[in-house]
N, C-alpha and C positions, 0 to 999 in steps of 0.2 A: 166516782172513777169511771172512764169511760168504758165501754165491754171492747171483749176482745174483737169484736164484727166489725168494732168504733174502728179498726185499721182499715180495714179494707174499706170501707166506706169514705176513710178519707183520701184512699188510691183512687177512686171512682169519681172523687171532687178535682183530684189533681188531674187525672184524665182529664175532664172537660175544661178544666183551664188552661193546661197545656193546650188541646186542641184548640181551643177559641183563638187564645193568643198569637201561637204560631201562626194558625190558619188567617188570623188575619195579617199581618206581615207580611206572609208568603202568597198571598192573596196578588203582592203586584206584578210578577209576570203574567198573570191574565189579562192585567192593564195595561200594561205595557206599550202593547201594539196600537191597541185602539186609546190611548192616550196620546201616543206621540201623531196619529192621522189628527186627533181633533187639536191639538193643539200648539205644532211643531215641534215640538220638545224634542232632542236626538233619544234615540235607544242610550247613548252612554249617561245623560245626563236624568233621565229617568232612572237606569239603575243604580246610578249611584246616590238615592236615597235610600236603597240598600245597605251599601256600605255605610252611609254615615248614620245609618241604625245599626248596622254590626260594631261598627265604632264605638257607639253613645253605649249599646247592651257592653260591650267588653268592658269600658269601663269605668260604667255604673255597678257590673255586677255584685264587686266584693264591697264595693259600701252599702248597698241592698242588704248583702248578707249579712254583714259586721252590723246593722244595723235591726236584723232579724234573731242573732244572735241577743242582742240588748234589750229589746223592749216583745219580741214572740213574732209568728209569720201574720197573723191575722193583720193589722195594722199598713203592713206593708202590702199585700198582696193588696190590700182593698185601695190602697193607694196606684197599686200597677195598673188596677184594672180602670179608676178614673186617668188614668194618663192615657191608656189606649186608647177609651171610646173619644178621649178631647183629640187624639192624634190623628185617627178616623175622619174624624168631623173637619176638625183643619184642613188636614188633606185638601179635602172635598170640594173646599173654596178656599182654593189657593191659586193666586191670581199669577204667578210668575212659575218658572222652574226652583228658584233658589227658594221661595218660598214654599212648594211641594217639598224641596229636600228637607225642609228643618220641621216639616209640620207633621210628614208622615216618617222622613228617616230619624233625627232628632228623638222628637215625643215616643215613637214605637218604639227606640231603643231602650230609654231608659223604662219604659214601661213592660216590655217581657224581661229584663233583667232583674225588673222589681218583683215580675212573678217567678220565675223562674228557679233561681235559685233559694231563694225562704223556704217555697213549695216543695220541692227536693229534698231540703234539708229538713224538712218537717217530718215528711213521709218516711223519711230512709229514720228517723231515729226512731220508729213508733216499731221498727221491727228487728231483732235477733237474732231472728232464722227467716228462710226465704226472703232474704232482703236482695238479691239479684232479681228474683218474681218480682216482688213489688215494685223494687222503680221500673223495670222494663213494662210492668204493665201500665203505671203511669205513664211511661214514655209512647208506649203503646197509641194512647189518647194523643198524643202528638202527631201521632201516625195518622190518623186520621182527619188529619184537617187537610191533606192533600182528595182524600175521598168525599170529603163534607165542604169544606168552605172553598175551595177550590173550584167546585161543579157549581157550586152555591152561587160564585162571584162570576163566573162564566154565564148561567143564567139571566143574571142581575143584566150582565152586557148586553145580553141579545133582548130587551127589553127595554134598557133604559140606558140614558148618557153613565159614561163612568161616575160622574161627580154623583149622583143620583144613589147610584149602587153603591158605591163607596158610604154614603150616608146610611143608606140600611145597612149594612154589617153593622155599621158604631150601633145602631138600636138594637140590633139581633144581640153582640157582644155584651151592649150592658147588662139586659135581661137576662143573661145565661155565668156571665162571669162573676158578679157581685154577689150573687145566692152561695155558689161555690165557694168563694173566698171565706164567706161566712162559720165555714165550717170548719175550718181549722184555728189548731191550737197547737200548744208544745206540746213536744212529745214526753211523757212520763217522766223521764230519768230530765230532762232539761227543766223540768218545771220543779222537783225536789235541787236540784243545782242552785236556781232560782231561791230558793226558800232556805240556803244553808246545809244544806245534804253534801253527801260525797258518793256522787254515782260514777260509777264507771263500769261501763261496760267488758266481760270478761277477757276477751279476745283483742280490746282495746290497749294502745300505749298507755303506758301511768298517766294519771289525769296531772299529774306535777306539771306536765311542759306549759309552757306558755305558747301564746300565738305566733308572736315574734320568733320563738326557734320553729316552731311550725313551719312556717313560712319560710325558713329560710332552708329548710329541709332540703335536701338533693331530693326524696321522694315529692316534695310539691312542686319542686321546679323540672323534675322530668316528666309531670303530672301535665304539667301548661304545656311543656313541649310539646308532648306526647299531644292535647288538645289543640292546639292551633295547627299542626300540620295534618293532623286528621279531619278538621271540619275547613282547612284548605282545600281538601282534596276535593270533598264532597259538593260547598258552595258553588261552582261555578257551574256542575251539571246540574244540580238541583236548581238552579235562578233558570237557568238560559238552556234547558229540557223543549219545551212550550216555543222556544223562538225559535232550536233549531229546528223541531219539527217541521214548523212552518215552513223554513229557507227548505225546508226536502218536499215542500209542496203538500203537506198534510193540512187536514181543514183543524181550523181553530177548537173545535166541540171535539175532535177525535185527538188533535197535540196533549189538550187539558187532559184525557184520557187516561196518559201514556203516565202522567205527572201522576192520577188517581190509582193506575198499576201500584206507581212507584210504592205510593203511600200503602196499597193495603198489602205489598211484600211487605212494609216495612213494619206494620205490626205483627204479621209471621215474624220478622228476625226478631224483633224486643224479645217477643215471649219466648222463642226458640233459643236465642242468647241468655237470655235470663236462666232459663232452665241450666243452660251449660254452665253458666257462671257457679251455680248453686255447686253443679255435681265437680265440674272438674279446676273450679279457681277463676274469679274473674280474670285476672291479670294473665293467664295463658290463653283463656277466651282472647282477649282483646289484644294479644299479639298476634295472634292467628286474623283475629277478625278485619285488622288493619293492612295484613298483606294481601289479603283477600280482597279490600275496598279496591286496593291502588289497579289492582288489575279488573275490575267492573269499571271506573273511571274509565278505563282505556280502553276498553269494549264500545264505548259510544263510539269512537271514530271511524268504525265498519258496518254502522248500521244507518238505513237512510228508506227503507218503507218498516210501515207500523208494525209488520210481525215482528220486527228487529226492535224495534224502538222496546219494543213489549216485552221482549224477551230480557232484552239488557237492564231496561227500568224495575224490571222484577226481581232480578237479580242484587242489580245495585242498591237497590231499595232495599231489601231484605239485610243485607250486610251492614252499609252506613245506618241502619238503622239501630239494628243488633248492636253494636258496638256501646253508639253511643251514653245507654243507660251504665255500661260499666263504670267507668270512671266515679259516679257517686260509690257504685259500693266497694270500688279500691279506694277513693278517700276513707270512708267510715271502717274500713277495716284498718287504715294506719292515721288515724288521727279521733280524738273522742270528741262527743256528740256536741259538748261544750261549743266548739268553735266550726261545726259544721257547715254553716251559711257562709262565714268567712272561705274555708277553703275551698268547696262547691263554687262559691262569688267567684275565686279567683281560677281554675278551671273555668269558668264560664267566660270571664275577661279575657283568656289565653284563646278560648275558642270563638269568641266573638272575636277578636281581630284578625283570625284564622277566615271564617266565614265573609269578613270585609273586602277580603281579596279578591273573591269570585263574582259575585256584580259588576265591579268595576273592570276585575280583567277581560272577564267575557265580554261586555260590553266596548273595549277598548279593541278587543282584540277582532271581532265583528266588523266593527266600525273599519279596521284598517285593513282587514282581508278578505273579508264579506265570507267569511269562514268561521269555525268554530271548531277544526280540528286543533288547532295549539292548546286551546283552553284545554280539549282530553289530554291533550299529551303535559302538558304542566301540572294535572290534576294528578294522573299519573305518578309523577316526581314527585310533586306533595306525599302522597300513600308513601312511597318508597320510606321518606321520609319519616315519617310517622312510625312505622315498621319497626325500623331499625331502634328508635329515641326510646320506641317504649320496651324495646328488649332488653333496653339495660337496665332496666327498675328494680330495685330488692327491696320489699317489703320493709317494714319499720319493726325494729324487734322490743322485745315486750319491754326493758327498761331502755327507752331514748336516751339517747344519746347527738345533741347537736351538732352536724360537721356544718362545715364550709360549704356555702353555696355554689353549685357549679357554675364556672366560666362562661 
């Protein structure tokens, strides 16, 4: 049986997979620019292999997880991690536009969604207590792919062609994500589930329900709600950060910068969120945390030299960051550990086609005003949004009971 260290050790593997993964993803606003000079490619049709990777992540995610649930996370992550570095590589030598969208948006989609959520759902079942800590510290690692692979692929630019750079992250990522992936396994109470047991967790609904009334829960569909209007809000400052910089005349090594602020506020929020989750309730953390995001969104639109940039990035980073790990630990506090990839999966589905809106809008929205104050101001509404869906949420009480799915 594994020791008790065995948990944190496996937040430490999820950390660097999270970072790798996202980091590479979020790696293409650095490309962006010097993509569309060498290539013609428009800015809109470049980011929108974002989108059609926030697409492909949404929804691949719940059949990742429903399939992480079935046969354990190892299998699958190690499968996420060979679609990234193949998505990478594609990319790289991709002779057309359409062909870039499906090879880096496409392939990366279904590839962080295959990590993602297993990952999550692994780590959040190995722990009891301090389970707000542990995912935000996982999330944490996520955090820092804007400080790490970010500077990383920036470097890579002022050195070599994109297509070039782009190839070394795929060998950097394999090296680093496959070892990772290795390490995991079910969590205790899911591996006795496994074997004929009946675990359930104390604080947990009856393990009686099935998936299907799960899923059809008011608490999992204000769940998605609550997850697509919040990582709306976030998406389109976080893609198109680095572009606006530029359009205010910032150099490209000090824009990327602004982006690595964002990232290391963002691991102060995880942990700082986490801590609050623990003491005073995820679910009133992340009603607060989300009416807090809407208005850092809206802070972009007044700022336009770096101290500003720095200031707002710090900010906003720190919040949209904080937030995010909540959601796992309101799933596992109203639904048992059984069918956690599934639920996680489907949160992540709701938040990925949340996330698909901001590439494409920004970039739309660029395109036709050579501007980027709408995007703050719509990201704005998102948060509002967000705010509001998740204040109506009431916990799952100790014997379920299935209603009607909301309208």
């Amino acid at each position: 049986m594994p020791t008790v260290e065995f948990r944190w050790f496996l937040v430490a593997a999820g950390g660097l997979l999270g970072c790798v993964a996202i980091g590479a993803m979020f790696c293409l606003p650095v490309f962006l620019l010097p993509m569309s000079k060498d290539t013609g490619w428009s800015t809109t049709g470049i980011s929108s292999a974002m989108t059609v990777g926030f697409i492909a992540m949404a929804l691949a995610s719940m059949v990742w997880g429903n399939l992480s649930d079935r046969i354990g996370p190892r299998p699958v992550l190690l499968t996420g991690c060979t679609l990234l570095v193949a998505s990478l590589l594609g990319a790289s030598v991709s002779p057309s536009l359409v062909a870039f969208q499906l090879s880096f948006g496409l392939l990366s989609g279904l590839a962080v969604a295959a990590i993602m959520a297993p990952m999550m759902a692994c780590v959040i079942g190995w722990f009891d207590t301090h389970r707000s800590l542990a995912v935000s510290l996982v999330s944490a690692g996520m955090g820092m792919a804007p400080m790490t692979m970010a500077p990383f692929a920036a470097f890579l630019i002022e050195g070599h062609d994109w297509r070039t750079a782009m190839q070394i992250i795929a060998v950097v990522a394999a090296c680093l994500m496959i070892p990772a992936a290795l390490v995991f396994r079910r969590a205790p109470q899911r591996a006795a589930a496994a074997g004929g047991g009946q675990p359930a967790a104390p604080d947990m609904p009856d393990d009686e329900i099935t998936t299907a009334q799960a899923l059809r829960s008011p608490q999992f569909i204000i769940l998605l709600l609550t997850n697509f209007f919040c990582c709306a809000t976030h998406a389109g400052p976080i893609f198109h950060t680095v572009s606006y910089a530029l359009t205010c005349g910032i150099p490209l090594v000090a824009a990327v910068s602004i982006y690595s602020i964002e990232g290391l506020a963002g691991m102060g929020g995880r942990i700082a969120f986490g801590l609050l989750g623990d003491r005073f309730g995820a679910r009133r953390v992340l009603v607060l945390g989300l009416l807090a995001q809407a208005f850092g969104a809206l802070a972009y639109v007044f700022v336009h030299q770096l101290v500003g940039f720095y200031a707002v990035a710090a900010t906003f980073g720190f919040i949209y960051a904080g937030v995010m790990p909540l959601y796992a630990v309101i799933a596992r506090e109203n639904f048992p550990q059984r069918m956690m990839g599934t639920v996680i999966g489907g949160t992540g589905l709701a938040g990925g086609l949340g996330m698909a809106l901001g590439p494409l809008a920004g970039g739309l929205i660029y395109d036709e005003f050579a501007s980027y104050t709408w995007l703050y101001v719509g990201a704005f509404a998102m948060g509002i949004g967000a705010f509001l869906v998740a204040a109506t949420f009431k916990p799952v009480t100790r014997r379920f009971t299935p209603q009607p799915a909301l309208a």
